[in-house]
N, C-alpha and C positions, 0 to 999 in steps of 0.2 A: 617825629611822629611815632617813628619804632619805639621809644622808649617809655613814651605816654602809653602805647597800649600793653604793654611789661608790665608799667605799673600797676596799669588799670585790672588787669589779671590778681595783683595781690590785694585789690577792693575788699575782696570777699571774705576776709578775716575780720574786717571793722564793718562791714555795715551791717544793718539797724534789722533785728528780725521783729514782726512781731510776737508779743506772749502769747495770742491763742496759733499760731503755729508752729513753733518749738518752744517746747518745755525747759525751765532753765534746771541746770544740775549742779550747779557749781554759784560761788560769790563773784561779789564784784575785782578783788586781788585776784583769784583766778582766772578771770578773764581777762586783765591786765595782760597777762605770761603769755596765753596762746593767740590772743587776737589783736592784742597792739603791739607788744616786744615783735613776737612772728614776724608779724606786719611791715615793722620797722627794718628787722634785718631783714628782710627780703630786698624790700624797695631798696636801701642801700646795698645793697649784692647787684643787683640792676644796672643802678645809678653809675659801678664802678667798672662794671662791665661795657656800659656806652662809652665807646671811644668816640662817638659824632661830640660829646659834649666838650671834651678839652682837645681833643685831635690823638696823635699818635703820646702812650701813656710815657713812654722813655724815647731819646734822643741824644745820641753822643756825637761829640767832636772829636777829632784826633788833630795830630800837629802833621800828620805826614796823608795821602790820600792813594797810599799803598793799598789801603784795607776798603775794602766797601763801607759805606755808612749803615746799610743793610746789615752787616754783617757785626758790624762792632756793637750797635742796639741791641740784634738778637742774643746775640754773645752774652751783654752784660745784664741782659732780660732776664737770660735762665741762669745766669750764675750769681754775681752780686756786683755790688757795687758798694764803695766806702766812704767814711769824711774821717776827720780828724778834730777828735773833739776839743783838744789845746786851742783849738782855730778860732773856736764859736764866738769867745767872746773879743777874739782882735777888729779890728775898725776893719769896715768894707772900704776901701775902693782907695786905700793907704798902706795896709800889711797885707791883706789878703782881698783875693776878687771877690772871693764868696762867702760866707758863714762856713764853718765846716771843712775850709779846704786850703791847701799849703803846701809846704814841700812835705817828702811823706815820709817825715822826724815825729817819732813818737809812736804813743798807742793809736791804735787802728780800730776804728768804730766798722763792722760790716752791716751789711743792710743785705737783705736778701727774701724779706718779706711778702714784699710790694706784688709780685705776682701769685699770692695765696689768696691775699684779700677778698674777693668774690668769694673760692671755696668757704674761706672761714665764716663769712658772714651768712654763707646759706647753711654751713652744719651749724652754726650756732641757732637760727632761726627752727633747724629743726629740734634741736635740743627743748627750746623753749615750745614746741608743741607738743614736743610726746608725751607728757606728764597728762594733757586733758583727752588723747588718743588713747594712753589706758585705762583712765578712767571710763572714758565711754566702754569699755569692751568691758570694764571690770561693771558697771551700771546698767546695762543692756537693755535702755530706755525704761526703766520701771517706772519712773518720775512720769512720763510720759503716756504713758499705759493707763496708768490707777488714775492720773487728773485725765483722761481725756474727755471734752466735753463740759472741763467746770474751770480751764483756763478765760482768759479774757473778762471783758463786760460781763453783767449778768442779763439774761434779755429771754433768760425764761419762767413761766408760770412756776409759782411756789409750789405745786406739785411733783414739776420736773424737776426743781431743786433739791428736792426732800429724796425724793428716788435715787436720784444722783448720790446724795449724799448719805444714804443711807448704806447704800452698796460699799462707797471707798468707809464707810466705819465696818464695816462687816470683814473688807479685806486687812483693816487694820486692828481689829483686836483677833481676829484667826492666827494672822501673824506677828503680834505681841511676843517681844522678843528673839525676833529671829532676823535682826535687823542688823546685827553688829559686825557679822564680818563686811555688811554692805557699807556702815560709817568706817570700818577699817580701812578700805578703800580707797576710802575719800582723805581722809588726815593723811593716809601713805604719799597719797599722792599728792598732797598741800604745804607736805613736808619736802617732798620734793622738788617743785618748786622752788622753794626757801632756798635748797641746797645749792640748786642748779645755778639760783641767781650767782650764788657765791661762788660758785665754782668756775663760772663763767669769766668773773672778775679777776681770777688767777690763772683762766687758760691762757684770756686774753694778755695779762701781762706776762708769760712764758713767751705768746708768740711774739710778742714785740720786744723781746730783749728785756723784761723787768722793768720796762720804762712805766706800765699803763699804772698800777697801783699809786702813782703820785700825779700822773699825767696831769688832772683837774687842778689839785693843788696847786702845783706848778707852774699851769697857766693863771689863775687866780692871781698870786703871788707877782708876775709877771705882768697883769693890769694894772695892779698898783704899782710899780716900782717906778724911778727916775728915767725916762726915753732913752737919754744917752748912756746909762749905765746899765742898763737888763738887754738879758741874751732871750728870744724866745723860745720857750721851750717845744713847742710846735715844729720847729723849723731841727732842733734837737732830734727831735725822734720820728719825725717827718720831711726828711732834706730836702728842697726841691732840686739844688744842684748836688751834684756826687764825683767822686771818680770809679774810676775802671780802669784796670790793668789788661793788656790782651800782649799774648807772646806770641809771634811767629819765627817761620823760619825764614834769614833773608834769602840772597841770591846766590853768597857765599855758605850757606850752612849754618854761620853760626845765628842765634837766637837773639829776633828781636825783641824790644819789650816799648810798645806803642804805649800812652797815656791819655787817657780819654777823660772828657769832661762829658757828664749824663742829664740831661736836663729832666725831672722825674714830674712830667705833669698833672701827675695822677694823686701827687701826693699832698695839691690842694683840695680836693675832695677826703683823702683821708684824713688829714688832720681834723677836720671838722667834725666829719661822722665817727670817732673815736672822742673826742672830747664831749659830743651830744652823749654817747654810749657812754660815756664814765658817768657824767650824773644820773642818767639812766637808772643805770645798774645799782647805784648807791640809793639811789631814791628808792626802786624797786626792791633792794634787799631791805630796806627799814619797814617798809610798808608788810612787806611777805612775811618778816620777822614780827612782827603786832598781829598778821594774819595767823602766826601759828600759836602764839601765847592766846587768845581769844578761843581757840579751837580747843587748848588744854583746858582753858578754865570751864568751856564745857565738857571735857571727859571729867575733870576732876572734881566740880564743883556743881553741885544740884541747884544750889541758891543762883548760881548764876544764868541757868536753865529757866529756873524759875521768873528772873527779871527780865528776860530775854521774851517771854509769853507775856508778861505783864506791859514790856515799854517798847517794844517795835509792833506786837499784833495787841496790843488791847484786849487781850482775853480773860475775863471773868474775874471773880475775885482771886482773894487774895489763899482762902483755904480751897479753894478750889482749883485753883492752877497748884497748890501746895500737893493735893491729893494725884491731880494729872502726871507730876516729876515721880513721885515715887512709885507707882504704878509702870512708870513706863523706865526703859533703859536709854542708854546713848544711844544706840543706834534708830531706837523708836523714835527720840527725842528729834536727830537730821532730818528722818523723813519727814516726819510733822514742819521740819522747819526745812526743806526744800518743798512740800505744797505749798506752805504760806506763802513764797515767792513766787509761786504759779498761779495761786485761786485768788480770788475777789474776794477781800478781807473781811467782807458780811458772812460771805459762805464758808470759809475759813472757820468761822468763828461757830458757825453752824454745825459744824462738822466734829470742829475743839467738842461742843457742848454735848451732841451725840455720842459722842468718843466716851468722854466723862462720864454718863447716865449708862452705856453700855458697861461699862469696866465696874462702876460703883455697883451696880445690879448685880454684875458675874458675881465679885467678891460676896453677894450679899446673900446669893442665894449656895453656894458653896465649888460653882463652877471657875473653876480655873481656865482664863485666856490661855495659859500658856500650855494647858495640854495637847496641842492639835501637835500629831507626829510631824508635818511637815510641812514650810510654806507650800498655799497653792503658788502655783504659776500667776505671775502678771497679768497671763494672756487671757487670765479668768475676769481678770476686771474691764476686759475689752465691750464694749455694747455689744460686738456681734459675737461673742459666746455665749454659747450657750451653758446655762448653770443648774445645780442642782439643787433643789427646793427639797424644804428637811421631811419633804413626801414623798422623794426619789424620782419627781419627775423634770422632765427637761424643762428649762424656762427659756424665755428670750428677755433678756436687760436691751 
């Protein structure tokens, strides 16, 4: 039951918010990183930690009961333990007892991982949340602020709609243009991600000896093969049985050298959660990777700005979302396209079309949007601020 409620503590990365109670600021690839990856190594960081689930994680034997068994566990706990990879592929229970193990002629495989595990899996988890922690600090709810009020359903009078929407066009042609270091932001951080996944992929194979970079392959390779003739690679870079060297002193002085056999229970659970985590990560970098090429081809590309207002929001024509791209920059372009992922797509479109008729008008009469020395503050587009009407008196929105 302890471990149910461990779990149940890391819920709250994946579950379901609704949209008129937080604002989204981010895509669906980025949510992937900090609320299912997070999610995942945590609960495995948990899972490996429950020693009720396979019982005590390592267990040696010795041939003499000179040593405590207490002693020889803890011993080869925090030090290491080894196989012998010449061994792998000889017959069990004919050349060798176990996979991995023999007289100890040859190279020497150490293992000495096995009690990071936990650690690793919980810096990793936080590695994959910190990229949407700075964003929020670097976003400081703006998303959240300027839609409040026109997230969710729509379920108010065409009056309150128009007011509403009249105000977020007013906060968004004052600040026309001043929007870019806030998309900078966001791609830094998108880029991030990308990085992390990748990076992730090579921590993890440094801390398993170079093994993780083919691990999936390996095993793949290893379902199809002949029964009698394939070694598994699981059992390779996850041993359940091991040895342990421990030296004492006898009773004469000179130095013993006891031989222990380790039974490493713990390493039927990592195999597993290492082999899920390799496709994981592969899957997650290819997706993250399409996430950032998609991101360029909006910094770089207006036409694709352009097809992005035309075929996810359905907005107006065709020279008219033409005139909306060129009027506005990247950074205008995100915001516009993190409300459409907050507003009710009528009002969205109400709002597009407002936007449109404001900017068209400025250009026309020779006022430039883009002269206001400085965005207002978010906090202006709050209902309970109070604003200033171009008669210098106090309003209430």
């Amino acid at each position: 039951m302890a471990v149910f409620g461990l779990v149940s503590a890391v819920a709250g990365f994946v579950k379901v918010r609704y949209l008129i109670d937080k604002a989204t600021i981010d895509n669906m690839v980025f949510r992937m990183h900090y609320r299912i990856t997070s999610a995942i190594l945590f609960v495995c960081c948990v899972i490996v930690s429950a020693n009720n689930l396979i019982g005590d994680p390592i267990n040696c034997i010795s041939e003499t009961g000179a040593v405590s068994g207490h002693v020889i566990n803890t011993y080869c706990w925090i030090t290491y333990t080894f196989t012998l990879p010449g061994s792998f592929a000889k017959p069990v229970g004919t050349h060798v007892a176990h996979p991995g193990l023999g007289t100890d002629v040859g190279e020497k495989r150490y293992h000495s991982y096995y009690q990071w595990v936990p650690f690793m899996l919980f810096f990793q988890g936080v590695l994959f949340y910190a990229p949407h922690w700075m964003w929020k600090q670097w976003e400081e709810g703006k998303i959240r602020i300027i839609s409040e009020g026109m997230r969710g359903a729509m379920v108010e009078t065409k009056q309150e709609r128009q007011a509403k929407t009249e105000r977020l066009v007013q906060y968004l042609v004052e600040t026309l243009h001043l929007h870019n270091s806030y998309a900078a932001g966001y791609f830094f951080c998108e880029a991030l991600n990308f990085l992390n996944t990748v990076g992730n992929i090579f921590f993890v194979d440094t801390f398993l000896g170079g093994a993780f970079l083919t691990y999936g392959t390996e095993v793949l390779k290893f379902s199809n093969m002949n029964q009698e003739q394939r070694s598994d690679p699981m059992i390779e870079v996850f041993p359940r049985v091991t040895k342990c060297t421990f030296h004492k002193f006898g009773a004469s002085g000179t130095i013993q050298k006891l031989d222990a056999l380790c039974v490493l229970a713990l390493n039927i659970l990592n195999e597993k959660i290492y082999i899920f985590l390799w496709f994981w990560f592969i899957i997650l970098a290819v997706i993250s990777g399409g996430a950032m090429l998609y991101s360029m081809a909006i910094v770089l590309m207006p036409s694709w700005r352009e097809t992005i207002m035309k075929k996810r929001f359905k907005f107006g024509t065709p020279a008219t979302v033409s005139a909306l791209i060129r009027k506005t920059q990247v950074g205008d372009f995100l915001m516009l396209h993190l409300l459409g992922q907050n507003m009710n797509l009528m009002m969205f479109n109400e709002t597009l079309e407002e936007l449109c008729r404001r900017l068209q008008f400025g250009s026309g009469s020779g006022a430039s949007p883009t002269s206001v020395p400085s965005a207002p503050s978010t906090l202006e587009m709050s209902p309970m601020y109070p604003q200033i009407d171009k008669y210098g008196k106090d309003t209430e929105i």
